[in-house]
BABADO-472584 format. One record per atom (N, C-alpha, C): residue in three letters; x, y, z; atom name. Coordinates in Angstrom, 1 decimal, always signed. Layout:
REM BABADO-472584
rest_xx_yy_zz_atom
ALA_X_Y_Z_CA
...
REM end
This chain:
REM BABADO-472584
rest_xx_yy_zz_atom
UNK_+45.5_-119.8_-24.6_N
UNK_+44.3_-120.5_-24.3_CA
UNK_+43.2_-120.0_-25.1_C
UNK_+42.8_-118.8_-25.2_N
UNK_+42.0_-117.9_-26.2_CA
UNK_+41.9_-118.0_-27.5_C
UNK_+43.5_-118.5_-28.1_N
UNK_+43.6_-119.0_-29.5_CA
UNK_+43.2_-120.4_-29.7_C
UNK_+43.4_-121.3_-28.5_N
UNK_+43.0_-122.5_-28.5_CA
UNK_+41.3_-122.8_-28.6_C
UNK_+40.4_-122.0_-27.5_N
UNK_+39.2_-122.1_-27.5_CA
UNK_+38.7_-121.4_-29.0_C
UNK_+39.3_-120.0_-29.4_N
UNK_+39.0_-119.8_-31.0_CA
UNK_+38.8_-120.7_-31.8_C
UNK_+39.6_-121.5_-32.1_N
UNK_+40.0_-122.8_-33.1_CA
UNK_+38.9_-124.0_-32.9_C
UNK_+38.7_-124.4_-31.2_N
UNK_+37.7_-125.2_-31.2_CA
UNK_+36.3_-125.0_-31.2_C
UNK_+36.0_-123.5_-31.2_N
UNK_+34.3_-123.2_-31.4_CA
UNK_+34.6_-123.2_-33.0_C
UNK_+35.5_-122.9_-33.6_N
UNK_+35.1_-122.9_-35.7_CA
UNK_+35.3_-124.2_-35.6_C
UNK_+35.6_-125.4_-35.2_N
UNK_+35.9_-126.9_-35.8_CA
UNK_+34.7_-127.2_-35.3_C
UNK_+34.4_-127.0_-33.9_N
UNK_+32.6_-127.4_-33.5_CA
UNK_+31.6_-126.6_-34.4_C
UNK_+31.5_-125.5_-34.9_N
UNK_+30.3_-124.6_-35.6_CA
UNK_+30.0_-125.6_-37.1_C
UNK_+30.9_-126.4_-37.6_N
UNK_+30.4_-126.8_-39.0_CA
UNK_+30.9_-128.7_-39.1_C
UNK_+29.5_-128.7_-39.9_N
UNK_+30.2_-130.0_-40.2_CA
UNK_+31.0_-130.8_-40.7_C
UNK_+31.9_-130.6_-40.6_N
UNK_+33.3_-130.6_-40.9_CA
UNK_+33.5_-132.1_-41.2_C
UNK_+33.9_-132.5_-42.7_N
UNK_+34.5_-133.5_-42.5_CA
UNK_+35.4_-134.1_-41.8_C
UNK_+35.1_-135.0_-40.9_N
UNK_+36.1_-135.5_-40.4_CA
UNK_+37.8_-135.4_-40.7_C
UNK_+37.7_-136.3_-41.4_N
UNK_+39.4_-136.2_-41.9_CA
UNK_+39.0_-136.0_-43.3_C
UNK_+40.0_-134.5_-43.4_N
UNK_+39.8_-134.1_-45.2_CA
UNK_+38.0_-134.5_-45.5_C
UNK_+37.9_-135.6_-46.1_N
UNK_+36.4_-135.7_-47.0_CA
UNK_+35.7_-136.8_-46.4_C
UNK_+35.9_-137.3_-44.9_N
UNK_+34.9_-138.3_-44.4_CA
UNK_+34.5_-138.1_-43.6_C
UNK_+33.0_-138.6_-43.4_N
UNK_+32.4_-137.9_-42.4_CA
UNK_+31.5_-139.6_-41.9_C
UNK_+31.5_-139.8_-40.6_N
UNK_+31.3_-141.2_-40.2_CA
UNK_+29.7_-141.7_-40.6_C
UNK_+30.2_-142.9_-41.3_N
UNK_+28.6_-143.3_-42.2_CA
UNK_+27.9_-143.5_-41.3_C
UNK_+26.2_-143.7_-41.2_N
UNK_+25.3_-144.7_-40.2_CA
UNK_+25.9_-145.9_-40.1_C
UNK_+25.7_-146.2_-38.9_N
UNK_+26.0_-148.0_-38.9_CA
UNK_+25.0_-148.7_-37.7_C
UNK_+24.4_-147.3_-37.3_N
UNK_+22.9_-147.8_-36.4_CA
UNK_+21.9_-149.1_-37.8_C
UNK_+22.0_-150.1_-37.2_N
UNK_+21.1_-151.0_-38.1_CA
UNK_+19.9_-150.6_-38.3_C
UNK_+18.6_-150.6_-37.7_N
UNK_+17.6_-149.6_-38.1_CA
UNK_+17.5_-148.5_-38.4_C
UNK_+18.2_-147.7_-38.8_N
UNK_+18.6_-146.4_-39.7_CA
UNK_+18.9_-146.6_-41.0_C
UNK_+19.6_-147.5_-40.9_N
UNK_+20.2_-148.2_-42.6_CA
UNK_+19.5_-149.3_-43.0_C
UNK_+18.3_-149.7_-42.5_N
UNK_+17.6_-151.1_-43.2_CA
UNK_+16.3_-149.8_-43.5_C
UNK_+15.6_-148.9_-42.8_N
UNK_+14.7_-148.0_-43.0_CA
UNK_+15.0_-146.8_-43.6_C
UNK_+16.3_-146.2_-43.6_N
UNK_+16.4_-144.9_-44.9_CA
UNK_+16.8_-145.4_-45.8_C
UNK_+17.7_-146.8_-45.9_N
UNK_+18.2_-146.7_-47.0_CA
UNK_+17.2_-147.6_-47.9_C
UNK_+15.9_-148.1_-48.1_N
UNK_+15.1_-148.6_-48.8_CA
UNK_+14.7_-147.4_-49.6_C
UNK_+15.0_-146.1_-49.2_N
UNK_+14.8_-145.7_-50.4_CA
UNK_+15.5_-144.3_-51.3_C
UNK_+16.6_-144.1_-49.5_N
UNK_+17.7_-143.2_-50.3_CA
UNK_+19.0_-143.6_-49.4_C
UNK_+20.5_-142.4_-49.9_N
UNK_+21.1_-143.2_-48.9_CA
UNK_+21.0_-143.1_-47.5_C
UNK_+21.7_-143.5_-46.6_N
UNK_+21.2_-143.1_-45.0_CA
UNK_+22.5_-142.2_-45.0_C
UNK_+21.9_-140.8_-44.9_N
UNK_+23.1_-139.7_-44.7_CA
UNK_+23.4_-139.8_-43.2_C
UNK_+24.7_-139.4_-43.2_N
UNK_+25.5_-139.4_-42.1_CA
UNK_+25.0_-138.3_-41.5_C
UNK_+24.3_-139.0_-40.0_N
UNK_+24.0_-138.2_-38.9_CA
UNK_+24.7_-136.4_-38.9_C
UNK_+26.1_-136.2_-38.9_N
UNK_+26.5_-135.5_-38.4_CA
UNK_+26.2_-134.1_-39.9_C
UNK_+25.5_-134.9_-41.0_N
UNK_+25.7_-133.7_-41.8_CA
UNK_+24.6_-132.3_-41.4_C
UNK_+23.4_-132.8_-40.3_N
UNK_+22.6_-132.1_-39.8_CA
UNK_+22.6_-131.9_-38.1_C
UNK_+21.9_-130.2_-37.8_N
UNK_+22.2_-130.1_-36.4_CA
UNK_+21.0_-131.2_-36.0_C
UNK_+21.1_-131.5_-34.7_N
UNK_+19.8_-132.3_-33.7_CA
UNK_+18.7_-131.8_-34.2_C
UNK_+18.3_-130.9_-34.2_N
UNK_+16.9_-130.0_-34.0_CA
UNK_+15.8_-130.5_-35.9_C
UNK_+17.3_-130.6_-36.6_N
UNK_+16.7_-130.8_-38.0_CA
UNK_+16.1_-132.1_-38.0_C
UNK_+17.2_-133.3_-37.4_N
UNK_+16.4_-134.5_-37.2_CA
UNK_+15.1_-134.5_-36.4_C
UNK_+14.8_-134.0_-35.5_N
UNK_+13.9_-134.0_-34.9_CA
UNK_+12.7_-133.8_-35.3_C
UNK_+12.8_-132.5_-36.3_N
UNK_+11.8_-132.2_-37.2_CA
UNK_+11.6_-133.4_-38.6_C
UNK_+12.6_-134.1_-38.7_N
UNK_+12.6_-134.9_-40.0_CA
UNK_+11.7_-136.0_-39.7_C
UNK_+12.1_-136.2_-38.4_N
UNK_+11.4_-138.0_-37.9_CA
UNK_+10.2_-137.1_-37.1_C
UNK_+10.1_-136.1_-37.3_N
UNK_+8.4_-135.8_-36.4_CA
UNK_+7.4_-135.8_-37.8_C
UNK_+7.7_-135.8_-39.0_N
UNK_+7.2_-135.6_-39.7_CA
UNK_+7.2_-136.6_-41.3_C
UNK_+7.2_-137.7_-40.8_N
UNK_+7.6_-138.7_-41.7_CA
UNK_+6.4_-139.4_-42.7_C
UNK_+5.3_-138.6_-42.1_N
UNK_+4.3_-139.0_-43.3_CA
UNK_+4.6_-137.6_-44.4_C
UNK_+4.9_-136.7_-44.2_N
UNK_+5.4_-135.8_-45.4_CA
UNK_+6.5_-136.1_-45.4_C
UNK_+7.2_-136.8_-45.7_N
UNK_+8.8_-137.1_-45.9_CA
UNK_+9.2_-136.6_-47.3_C
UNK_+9.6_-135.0_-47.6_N
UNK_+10.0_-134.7_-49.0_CA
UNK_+9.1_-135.3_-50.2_C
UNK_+7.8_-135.6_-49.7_N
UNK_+6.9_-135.8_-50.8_CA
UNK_+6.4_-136.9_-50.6_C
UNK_+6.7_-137.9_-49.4_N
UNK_+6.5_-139.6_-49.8_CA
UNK_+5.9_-139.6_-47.9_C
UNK_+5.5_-140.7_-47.8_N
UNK_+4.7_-141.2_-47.0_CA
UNK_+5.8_-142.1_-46.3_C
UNK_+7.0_-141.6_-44.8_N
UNK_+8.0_-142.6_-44.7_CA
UNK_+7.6_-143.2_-43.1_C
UNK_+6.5_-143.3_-42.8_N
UNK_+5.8_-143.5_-41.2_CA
UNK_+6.5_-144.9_-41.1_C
UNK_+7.1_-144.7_-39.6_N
UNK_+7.5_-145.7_-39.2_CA
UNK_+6.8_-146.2_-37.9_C
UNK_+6.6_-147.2_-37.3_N
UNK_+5.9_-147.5_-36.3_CA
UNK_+6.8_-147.1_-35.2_C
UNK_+6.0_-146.5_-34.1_N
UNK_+6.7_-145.5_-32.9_CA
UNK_+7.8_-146.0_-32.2_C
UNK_+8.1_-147.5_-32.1_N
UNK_+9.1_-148.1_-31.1_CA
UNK_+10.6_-147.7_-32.3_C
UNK_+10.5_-148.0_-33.5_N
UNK_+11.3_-147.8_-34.9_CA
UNK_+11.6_-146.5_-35.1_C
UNK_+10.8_-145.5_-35.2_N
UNK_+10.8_-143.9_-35.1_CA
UNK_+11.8_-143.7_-34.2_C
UNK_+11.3_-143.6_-32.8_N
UNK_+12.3_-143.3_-31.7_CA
UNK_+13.6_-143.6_-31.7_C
UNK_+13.7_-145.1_-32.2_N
UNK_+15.3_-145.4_-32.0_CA
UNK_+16.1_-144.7_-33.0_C
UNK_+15.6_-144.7_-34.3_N
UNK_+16.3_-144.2_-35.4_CA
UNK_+16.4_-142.4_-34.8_C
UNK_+15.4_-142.1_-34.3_N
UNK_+15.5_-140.2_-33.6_CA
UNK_+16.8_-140.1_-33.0_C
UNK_+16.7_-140.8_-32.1_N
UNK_+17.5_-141.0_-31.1_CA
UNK_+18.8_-141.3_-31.3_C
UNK_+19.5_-142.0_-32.4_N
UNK_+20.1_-142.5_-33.2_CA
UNK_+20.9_-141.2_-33.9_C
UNK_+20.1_-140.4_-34.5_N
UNK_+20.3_-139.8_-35.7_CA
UNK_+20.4_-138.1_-34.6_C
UNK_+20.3_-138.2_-33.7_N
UNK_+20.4_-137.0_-32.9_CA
UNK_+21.3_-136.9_-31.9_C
UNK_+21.7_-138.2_-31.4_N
UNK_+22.8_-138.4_-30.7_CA
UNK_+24.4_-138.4_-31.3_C
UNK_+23.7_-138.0_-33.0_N
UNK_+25.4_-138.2_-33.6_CA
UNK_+25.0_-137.0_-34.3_C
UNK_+24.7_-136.4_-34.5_N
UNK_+24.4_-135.1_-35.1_CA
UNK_+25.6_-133.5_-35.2_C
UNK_+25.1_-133.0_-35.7_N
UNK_+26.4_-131.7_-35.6_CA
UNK_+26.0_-130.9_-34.5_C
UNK_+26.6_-130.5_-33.6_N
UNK_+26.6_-129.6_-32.6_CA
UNK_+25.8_-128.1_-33.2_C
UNK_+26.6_-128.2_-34.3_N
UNK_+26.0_-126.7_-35.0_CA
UNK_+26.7_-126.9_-36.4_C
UNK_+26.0_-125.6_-37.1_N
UNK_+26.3_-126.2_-38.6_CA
UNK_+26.4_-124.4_-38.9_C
UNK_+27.4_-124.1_-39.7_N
UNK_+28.5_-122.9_-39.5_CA
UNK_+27.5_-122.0_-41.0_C
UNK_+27.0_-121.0_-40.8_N
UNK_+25.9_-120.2_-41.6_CA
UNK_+24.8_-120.5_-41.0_C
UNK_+24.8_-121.2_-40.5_N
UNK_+23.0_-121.4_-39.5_CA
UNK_+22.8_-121.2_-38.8_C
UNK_+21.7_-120.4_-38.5_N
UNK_+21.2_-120.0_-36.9_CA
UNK_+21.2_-120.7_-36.3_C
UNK_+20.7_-120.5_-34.6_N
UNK_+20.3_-121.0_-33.8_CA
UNK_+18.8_-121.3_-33.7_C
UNK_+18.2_-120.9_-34.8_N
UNK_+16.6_-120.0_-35.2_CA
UNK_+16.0_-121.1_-36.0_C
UNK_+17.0_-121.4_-36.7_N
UNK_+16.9_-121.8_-38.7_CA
UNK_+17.0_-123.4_-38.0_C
UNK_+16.0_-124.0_-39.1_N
UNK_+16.0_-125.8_-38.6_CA
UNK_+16.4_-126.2_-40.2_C
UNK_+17.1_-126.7_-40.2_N
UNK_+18.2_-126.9_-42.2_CA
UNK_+17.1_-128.5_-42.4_C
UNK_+16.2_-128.5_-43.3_N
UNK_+16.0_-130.2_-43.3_CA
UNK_+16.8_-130.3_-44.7_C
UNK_+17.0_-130.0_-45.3_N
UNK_+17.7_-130.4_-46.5_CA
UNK_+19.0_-130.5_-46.7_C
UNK_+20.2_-131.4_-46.4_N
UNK_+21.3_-130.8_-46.5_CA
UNK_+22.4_-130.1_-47.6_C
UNK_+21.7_-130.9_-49.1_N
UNK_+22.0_-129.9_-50.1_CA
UNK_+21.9_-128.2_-49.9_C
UNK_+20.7_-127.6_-49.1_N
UNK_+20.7_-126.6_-48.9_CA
UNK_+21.6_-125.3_-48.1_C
UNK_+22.5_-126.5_-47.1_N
UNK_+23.5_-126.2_-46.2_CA
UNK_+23.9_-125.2_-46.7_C
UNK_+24.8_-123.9_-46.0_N
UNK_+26.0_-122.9_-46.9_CA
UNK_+27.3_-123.9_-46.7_C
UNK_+27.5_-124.9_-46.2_N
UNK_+28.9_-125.8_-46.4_CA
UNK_+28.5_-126.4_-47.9_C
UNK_+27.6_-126.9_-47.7_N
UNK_+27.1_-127.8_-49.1_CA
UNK_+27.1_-127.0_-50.5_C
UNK_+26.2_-126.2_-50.4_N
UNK_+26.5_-124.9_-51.6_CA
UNK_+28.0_-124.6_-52.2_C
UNK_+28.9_-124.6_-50.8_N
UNK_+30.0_-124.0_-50.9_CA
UNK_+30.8_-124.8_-51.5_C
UNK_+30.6_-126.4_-51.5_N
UNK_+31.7_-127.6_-52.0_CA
UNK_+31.7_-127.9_-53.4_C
UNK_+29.9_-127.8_-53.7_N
UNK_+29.4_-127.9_-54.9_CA
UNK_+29.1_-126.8_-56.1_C
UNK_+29.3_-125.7_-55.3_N
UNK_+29.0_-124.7_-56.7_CA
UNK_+29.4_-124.4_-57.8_C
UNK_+30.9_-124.5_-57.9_N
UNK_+31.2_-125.1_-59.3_CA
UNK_+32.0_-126.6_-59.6_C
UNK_+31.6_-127.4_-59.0_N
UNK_+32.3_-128.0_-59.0_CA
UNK_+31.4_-129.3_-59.9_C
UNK_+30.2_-128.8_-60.1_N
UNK_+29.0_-129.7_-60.4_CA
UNK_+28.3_-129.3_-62.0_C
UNK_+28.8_-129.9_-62.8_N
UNK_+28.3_-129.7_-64.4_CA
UNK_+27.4_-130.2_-64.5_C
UNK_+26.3_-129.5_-65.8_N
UNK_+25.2_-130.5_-66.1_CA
UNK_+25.4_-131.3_-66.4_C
UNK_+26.6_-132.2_-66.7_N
UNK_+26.3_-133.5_-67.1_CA
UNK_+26.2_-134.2_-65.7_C
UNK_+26.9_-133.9_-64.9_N
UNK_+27.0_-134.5_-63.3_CA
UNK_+25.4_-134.5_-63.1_C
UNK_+25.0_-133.7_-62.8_N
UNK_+23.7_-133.2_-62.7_CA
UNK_+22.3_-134.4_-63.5_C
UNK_+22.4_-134.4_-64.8_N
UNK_+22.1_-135.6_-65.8_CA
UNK_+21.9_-136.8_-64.6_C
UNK_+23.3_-137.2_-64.5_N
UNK_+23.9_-138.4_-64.2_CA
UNK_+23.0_-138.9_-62.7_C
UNK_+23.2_-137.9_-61.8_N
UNK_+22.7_-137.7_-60.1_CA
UNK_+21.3_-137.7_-60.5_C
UNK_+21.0_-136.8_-61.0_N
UNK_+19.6_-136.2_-61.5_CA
UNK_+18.4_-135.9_-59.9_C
UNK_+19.5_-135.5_-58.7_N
UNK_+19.3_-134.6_-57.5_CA
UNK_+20.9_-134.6_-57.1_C
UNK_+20.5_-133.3_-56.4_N
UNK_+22.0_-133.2_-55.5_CA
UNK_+22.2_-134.0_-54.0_C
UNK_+20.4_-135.1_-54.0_N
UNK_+20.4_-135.6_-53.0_CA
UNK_+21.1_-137.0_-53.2_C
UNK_+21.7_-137.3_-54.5_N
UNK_+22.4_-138.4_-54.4_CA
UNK_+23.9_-138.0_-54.6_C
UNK_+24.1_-138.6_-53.5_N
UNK_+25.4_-138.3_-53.5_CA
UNK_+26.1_-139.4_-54.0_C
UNK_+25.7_-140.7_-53.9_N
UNK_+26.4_-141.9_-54.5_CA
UNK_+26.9_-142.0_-55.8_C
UNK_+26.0_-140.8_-56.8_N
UNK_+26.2_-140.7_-58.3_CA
UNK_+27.9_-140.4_-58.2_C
UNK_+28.2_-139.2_-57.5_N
UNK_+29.8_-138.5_-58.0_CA
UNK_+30.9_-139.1_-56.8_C
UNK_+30.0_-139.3_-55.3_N
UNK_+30.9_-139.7_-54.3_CA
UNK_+30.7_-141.3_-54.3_C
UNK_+31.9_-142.1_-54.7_N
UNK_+31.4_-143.6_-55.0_CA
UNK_+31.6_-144.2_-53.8_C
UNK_+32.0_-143.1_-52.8_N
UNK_+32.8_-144.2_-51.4_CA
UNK_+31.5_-143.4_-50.7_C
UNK_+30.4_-142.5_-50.6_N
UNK_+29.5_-142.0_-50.2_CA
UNK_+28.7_-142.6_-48.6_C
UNK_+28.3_-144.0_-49.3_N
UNK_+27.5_-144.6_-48.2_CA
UNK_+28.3_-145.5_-47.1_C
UNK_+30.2_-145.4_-47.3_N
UNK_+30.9_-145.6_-46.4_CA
UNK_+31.9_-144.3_-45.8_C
UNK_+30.7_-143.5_-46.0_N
UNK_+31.4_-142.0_-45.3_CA
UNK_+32.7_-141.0_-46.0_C
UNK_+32.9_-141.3_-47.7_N
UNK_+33.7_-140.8_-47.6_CA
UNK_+33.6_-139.9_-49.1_C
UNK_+33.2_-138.5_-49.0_N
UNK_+32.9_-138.0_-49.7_CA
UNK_+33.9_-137.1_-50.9_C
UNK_+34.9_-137.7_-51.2_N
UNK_+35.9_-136.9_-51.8_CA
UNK_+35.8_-137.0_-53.2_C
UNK_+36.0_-135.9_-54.0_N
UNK_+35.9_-135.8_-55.1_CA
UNK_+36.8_-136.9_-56.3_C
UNK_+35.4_-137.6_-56.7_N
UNK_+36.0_-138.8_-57.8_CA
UNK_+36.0_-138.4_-59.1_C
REM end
């Protein structure tokens, strides 16, 4: 029983792709008609709750851009994006709120050599993921 609960607090601590390299896309409709106007709509589960929280409390600084949504739209997409979230995310405190998920230690860890400047060129952020993952914005992030 002890080896059993072992196994399922490390499968709950990270965001683990689902199966091998997918991790389940948005398919909340006002999450994907309002993030994706201007990036893709990352999969809820790549951040803990607490990150969303902070993301959508703070949408007039949105990473540099002005992303204010009117408050009935805000809430659902929160609500949305927190109810599918990672339990916990495996290098991160309890303390630490991650808004970036390139910054992740899972993310670092997938991508650190695995990413040449010309990939880099190509993306020209590590926040697109659609550049190298072409199955990306239908959840499936394995190396093409």
């Amino acid at each position: 029983m002890t080896r059993f609960l072992t196994v399922a607090l490390a499968l709950a601590a990270a965001p683990a792709l689902a199966d091998d390299d997918y991790m389940p896309p948005v398919t909340h409709p006002a999450t994907l008609e309002e993030c994706s106007a201007c990036h893709m709509a990352y999969p809820a589960g790549f951040l803990p709750r607490r990150s969303w929280v902070a993301i959508m409390g703070d949408l007039k600084n949105h990473f540099g851009e002005n992303a204010q949504l009117d408050a009935a739209t805000r809430a659902e997409i929160e609500a949305y994006l927190v109810g599918n979230a990672a339990p916990r995310i495996r290098g991160v405190s309890e303390n630490q709120t991650p808004l970036r998920i390139s910054e992740l230690p899972w993310f670092k860890h997938e991508h650190r050599e695995e990413v040449s400047q010309r990939m880099m060129r190509k993306a020209k952020s590590m926040a697109n993921c659609a550049a190298c993952h072409r199955g990306a914005e239908r959840g499936y992030f394995e190396d093409d």
